[in-house]
N, C-alpha and C positions, 0 to 999 in steps of 0.2 A: 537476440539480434542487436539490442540498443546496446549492451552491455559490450559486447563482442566491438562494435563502435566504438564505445565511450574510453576499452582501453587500446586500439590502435591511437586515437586522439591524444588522449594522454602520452605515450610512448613518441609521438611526434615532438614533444619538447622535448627532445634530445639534440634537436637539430632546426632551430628556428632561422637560423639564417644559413648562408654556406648554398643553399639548393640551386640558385639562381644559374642560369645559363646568357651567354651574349643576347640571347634574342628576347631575352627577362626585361630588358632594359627597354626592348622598342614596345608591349604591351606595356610594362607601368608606366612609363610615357603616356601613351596612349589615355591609361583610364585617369592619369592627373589631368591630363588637358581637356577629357570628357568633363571633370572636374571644373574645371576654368580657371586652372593654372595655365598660365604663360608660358611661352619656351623656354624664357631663361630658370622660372620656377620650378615646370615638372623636369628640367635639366637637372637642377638642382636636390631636388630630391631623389632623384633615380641614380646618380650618380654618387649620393650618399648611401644609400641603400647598396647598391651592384658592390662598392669598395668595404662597404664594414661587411660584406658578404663574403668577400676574397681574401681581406686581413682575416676575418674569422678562420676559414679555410685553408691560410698559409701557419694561424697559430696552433692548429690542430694535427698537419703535419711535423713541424718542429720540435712538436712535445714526445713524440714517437721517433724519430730521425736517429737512430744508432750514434749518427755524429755529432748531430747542432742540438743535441736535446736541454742544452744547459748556456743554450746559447739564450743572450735578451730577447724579451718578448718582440717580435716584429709587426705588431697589427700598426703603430704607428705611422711607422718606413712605408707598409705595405699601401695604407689609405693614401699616403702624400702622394705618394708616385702615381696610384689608381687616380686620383683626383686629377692629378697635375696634367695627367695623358688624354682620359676623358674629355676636361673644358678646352684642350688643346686641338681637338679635335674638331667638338662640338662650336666652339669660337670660331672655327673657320669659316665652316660651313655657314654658321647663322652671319656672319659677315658677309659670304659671299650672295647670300640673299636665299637658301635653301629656309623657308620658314613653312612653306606651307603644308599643309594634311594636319593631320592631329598627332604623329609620333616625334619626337625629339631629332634633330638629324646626326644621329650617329655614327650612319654610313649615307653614302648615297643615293638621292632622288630615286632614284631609277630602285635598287633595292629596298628602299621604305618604301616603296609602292605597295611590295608584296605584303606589308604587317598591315598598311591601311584599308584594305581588302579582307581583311580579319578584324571587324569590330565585337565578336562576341565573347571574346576571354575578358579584352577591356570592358566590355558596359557588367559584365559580372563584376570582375575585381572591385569596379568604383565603389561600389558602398561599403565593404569593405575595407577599403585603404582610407574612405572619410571620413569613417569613426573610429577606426582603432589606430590612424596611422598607417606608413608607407610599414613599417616591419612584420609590426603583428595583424593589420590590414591582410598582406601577402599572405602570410603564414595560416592566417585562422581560411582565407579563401583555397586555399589549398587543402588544407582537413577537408572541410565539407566537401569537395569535388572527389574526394577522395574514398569518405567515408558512405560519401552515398553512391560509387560506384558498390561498394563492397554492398550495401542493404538492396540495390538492384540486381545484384545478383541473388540475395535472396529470396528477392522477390520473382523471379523467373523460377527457381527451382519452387516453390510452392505455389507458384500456379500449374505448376505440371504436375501438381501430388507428392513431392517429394516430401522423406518425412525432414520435420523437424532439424532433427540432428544431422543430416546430409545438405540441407538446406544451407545450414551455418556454416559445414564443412570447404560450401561453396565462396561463403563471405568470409571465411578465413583465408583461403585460397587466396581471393583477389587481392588481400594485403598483404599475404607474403611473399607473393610472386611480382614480378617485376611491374605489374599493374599498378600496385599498391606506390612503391618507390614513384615509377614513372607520374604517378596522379598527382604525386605531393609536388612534385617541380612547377615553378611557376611559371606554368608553357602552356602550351592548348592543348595538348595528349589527353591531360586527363579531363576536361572538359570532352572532349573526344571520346572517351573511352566510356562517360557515362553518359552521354546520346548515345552511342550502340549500343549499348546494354537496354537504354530504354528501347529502343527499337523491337529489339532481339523481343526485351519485355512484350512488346506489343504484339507479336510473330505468338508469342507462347500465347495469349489473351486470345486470339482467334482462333489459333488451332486446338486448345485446350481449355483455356478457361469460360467459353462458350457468352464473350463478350465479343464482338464482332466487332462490332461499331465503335466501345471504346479505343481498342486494338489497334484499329484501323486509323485513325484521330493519332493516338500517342506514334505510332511509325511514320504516320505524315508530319508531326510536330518535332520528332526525333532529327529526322531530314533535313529541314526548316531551319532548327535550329544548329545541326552541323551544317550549313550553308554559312549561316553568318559566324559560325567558331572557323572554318579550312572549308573552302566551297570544294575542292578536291575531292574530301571526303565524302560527303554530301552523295557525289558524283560516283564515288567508289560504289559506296553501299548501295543507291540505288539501284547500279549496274547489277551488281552482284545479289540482291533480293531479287530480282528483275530475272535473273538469269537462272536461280534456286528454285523461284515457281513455277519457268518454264518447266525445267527439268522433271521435277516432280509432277506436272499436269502431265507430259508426255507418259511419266514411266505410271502413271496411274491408267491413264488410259490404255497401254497395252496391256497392263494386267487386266483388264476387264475384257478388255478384246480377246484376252485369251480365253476369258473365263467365256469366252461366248455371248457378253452379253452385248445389248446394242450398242452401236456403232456411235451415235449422237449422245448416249448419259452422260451427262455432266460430268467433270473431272471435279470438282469438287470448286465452291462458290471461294470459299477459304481464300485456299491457294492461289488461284487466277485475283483475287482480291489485295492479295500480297502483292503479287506480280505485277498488278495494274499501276498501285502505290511508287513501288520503285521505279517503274519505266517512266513515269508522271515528276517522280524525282529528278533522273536525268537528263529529261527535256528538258524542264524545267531551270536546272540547274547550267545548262548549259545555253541556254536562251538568257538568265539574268547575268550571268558572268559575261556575255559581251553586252546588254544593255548597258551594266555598271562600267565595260570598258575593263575588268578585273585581267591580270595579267595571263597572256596565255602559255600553252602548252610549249611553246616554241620560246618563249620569255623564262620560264624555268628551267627549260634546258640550258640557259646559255648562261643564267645565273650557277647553276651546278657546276658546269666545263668551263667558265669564266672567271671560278671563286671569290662568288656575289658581285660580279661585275668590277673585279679589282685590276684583271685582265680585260685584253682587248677580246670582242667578241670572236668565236668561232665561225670560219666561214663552213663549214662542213660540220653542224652540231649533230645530225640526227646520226649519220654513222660513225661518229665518233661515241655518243652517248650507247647506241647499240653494242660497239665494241667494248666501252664502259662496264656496259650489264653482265655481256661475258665471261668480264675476269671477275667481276663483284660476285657473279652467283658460284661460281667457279672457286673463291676463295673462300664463300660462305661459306657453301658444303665441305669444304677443307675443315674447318673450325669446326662445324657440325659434327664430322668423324670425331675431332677430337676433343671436344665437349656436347656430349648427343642429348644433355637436360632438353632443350627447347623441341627439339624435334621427335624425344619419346616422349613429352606431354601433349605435344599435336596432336601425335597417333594414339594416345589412351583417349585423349580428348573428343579427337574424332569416331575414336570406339566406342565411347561410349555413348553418344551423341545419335549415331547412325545404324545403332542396334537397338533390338527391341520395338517399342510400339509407340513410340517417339518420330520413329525417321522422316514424319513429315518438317517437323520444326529441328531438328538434327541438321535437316539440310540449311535450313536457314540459319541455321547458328554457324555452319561451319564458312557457307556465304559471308557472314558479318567477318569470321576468324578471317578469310580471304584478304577484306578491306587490308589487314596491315603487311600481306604482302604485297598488295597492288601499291601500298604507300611505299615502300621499304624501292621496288620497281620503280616509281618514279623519279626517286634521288638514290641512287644507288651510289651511297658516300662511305664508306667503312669506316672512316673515321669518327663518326658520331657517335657520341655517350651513348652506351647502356643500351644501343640496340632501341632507341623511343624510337623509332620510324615503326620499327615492326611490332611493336606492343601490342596492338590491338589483335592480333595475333592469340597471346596468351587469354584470350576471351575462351577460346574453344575448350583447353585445361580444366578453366574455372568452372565453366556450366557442365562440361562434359565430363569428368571427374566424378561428380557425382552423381549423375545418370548412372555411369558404370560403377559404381558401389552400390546405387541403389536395387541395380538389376541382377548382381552377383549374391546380396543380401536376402532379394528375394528367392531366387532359389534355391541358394540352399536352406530355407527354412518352405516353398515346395517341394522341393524331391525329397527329404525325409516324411512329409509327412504321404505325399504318394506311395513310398515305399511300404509305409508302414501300412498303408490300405490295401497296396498288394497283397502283403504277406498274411492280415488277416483274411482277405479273401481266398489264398490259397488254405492255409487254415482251415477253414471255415468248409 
C-alpha cells in the first residue's frame, strides 16, 4: 500500500505547477491571510504563483504546437501580461475599498462570499505553504490529499475482507481514474473526495468491521469536516446516507415480513444508526449555513445563470436554471453515447457493490457515488474541466470494482471445487 503511494507521489513531479485553476487563487489567498499576510502580500504571492503556473502551461503547449514549436520561449511574455492583468484588477478593487474577509478580491464582494464560507481546504493548505513555500507548499498539499484518498480506499476494501491484492487494485484504481487527477488540483474536490471515502470508511466499520462506535464517530466527523471544505456537500451526503438507510430498513423489514416473522424485530441497530447520523448531518448542516448567514440556494443559482455575478441578476432564475438542467443532462447522455467509460464503471461499479453479501454497505457506497451527481445537479455548467463536479461519482468504480472481482474470483475457485465433490459423490 505505502509503496503503491510512494510511486504515485513520485510520478506527481512530472507536473508541479500548471494544475492550478481561477478559483486556486481565492483559497491560496485565503490560507496566506490565515497566515498573516496582508492583501497586498498574499496578492502578491498568489498571483506569482497562478502566472509561473500559466507561463509553465503555455511553455508546454508550444513545445508540441506543429507550428510555433521553434518559436521563443514564452513563459516571460506570458508572466508580464498574467501579472500586469491580475494587479489591475486586483488594484481596483482594493481602491475601491473591497478589503474585507480573508480572500484576495479577485472578483467581486458578493462572489468572494462564496470561497469565505469554505475555510477548510485554506486552514489545511497553511502549513504547507509556511514551510515549503507558495509552490511546493501547493503541490506537496495536493499529494497527501490525494494519496490518502487512494490508502482509504484501501482501507474500506480490507475492512470488508477483501484480499490483499483486490484491496490495492482498489488504490490503484483511485489514481488512475479521474479521482486521482481531480485530487492533485489545488481545489476542494479532493479534500472532498477523501471525507467521503472516510465516511463510506465508516459505513464499512459498522456494517462489517464490528466497530460500531468507531464507525459512527469517523461518518459524524467525515460530515463535519465536509461542512467546513463545501457545506453543500456536507448536505449532499447526509441526505443521501439518510435516504440509503431508509431504504435498506424498509426492504429488510419486508423480507422478514415475508419470512413471517414479527412484525416489531428490529431492522437492524446498524443501519437505522447510519440513517440517524446523516439526517443529524442535514439538519444540522442546514441550521449552521443560515446561522453563518452562508450563501443560499437561490444565491448559487444566480451566481451559475449570472456568470459569478458579472451579469445582471435573473429575474426568473428557478425556471430558467430547470430549463438549464434539461439541456445539460440532455447533452450529457449525448456524450455518454459517445464516450460510455464513465457510465460502464458506474454500472460494474454498482454491480459490484449491490451483489453478493455486501448489499447492505453497497447501498451506502452507491449513496456516497450519488453525492457527485447531486453536485454535478446543482451547477449544471458543461463547460467545466474534467467533469470535477461529478467526480465523486467515480467512488463507486473504485470500491465497487473490486467487490466484483473479488466475488467472481471467488467462484470460480467454488464451483470447481463443488463440482468435484459432486462427481466424487456420484462415484462413489
Amino acid at each position: 500500500m505505502l509503496v503503491l503511494a510512494a510511486v504515485f507521489a513520485v510520478l506527481q513531479l512530472a507536473n508541479v505547477t500548471g494544475r492550478d485553476t481561477p478559483d486556486t487563487r481565492n483559497y491560496l489567498s485565503y490560507a496566506l491571510s490565515l497566515g498573516g499576510d496582508s492583501k497586498r502580500e498574499a496578492a502578491a504571492a498568489t498571483i506569482d504563483y497562478a502566472c509561473a503556473g500559466r507561463a509553465s502551461a503555455a511553455y508546454r503547449r508550444q513545445k508540441v504546437d506543429v507550428v510555433r514549436f521553434h518559436a521563443p520561449d514564452p513563459r516571460r511574455r506570458v508572466v508580464t501580461e498574467c501579472r500586469a492583468t491580475a494587479w489591475r484588477e486586483v488594484d481596483a478593487r482594493l481602491r475601491a475599498g473591497q478589503r474585507g474577509g480573508h480572500t484576495v478580491p479577485f472578483s467581486s464582494a458578493r462572489f468572494m462570499r462564496i470561497f469565505e464560507a469554505r475555510p477548510g481546504y485554506p486552514v489545511f493548505l497553511l502549513p504547507f505553504v509556511t514551510v515549503l513555500g507558495v509552490t511546493w507548499g501547493v503541490w506537496a498539499a495536493s499529494v497527501v490529499i490525494a494519496v490518502a484518498g487512494g490508502i482509504l480506499a484501501f482501507l474500506i476494501l480490507r475492512t470488508l475482507s477483501v484480499p490483499v491484492p483486490l484491496a490495492l487494485t482498489g488504490q490503484a484504481l483511485y489514481y488512475v481514474l479521474p479521482c486521482g487527477t481531480t485530487a492533485m488540483r489545488p481545489m476542494t474536490e479532493g479534500l472532498l473526495l477523501a471525507l467521503t471515502l472516510a465516511a463510506v470508511w465508516g459505513c464499512a466499520l459498522v456494517l462489517h468491521g464490528h466497530r460500531a462506535r468507531a464507525g459512527l464517530v469517523l461518518v459524524g466527523g467525515s460530515l463535519a469536516g465536509l461542512f467546513t471544505v463545501k457545506h453543500s456537500q456536507a448536505l449532499f451526503l447526509g441526505l443521501c446516507l439518510a435516504g440509503a438507510g431508509a431504504v435498506i430498513a424498509v426492504r429488510r423489514w419486508r423480507w422478514r415480513w415475508r419470512r413471517r416473522r414479527r412484525r416489531g424485530q428490529a431492522v437492524g441497530r446498524d443501519v437505522m444508526a447510519l440513517a440517524a447520523v446523516g439526517g443529524s448531518a442535514v439538519v444540522g448542516s442546514l441550521l449552521l449555513a443560515k446561522v453563518l448567514h452562508y450563501p443560499s440556494a437561490s444565491e448559487s443559482v444566480q451566481d451559475l445563470l449570472a456568470d459569478h455575478f458579472t451579469r445582471p441578476d435573473r429575474t426568473r432564475p428557478w425556471p430558467e436554471f430547470l430549463h438549464l438542467q434539461a439541456n445539460f443532462w440532455t447533452e450529457w447522455l449525448r456524450r455518454q453515447l459517445w464516450q460510455p467509460l464513465f457510465s460502464a464503471a458506474l454500472a460494474v461499479g454498482a454491480w459490484g457493490a449491490l451483489r453478493g453479501r455486501r448489499r447492505a454497505f453497497g447501498g451506502f457506497l452507491v449513496a456516497a457515488g450519488c453525492t457527485g451527481i447531486l453536485t454535478q445537479a446543482a451547477h449544471p455548467d458543461i463547460t467545466i474541466w474534467g467533469d470535477r463536479l461529478i467526480v465523486l461519482a467515480w467512488l463507486l468504480p473504485v470500491v465497487g470494482v473490486p467487490l466484483l472481482l473479488e466475488r467472481v474470483a471467488r467462484e470460480r475457485v467454488t464451483l470447481p471445487a463443488q463440482e468435484r465433490a459432486e462427481r466424487a459423490h456420484t462415484m462413489g
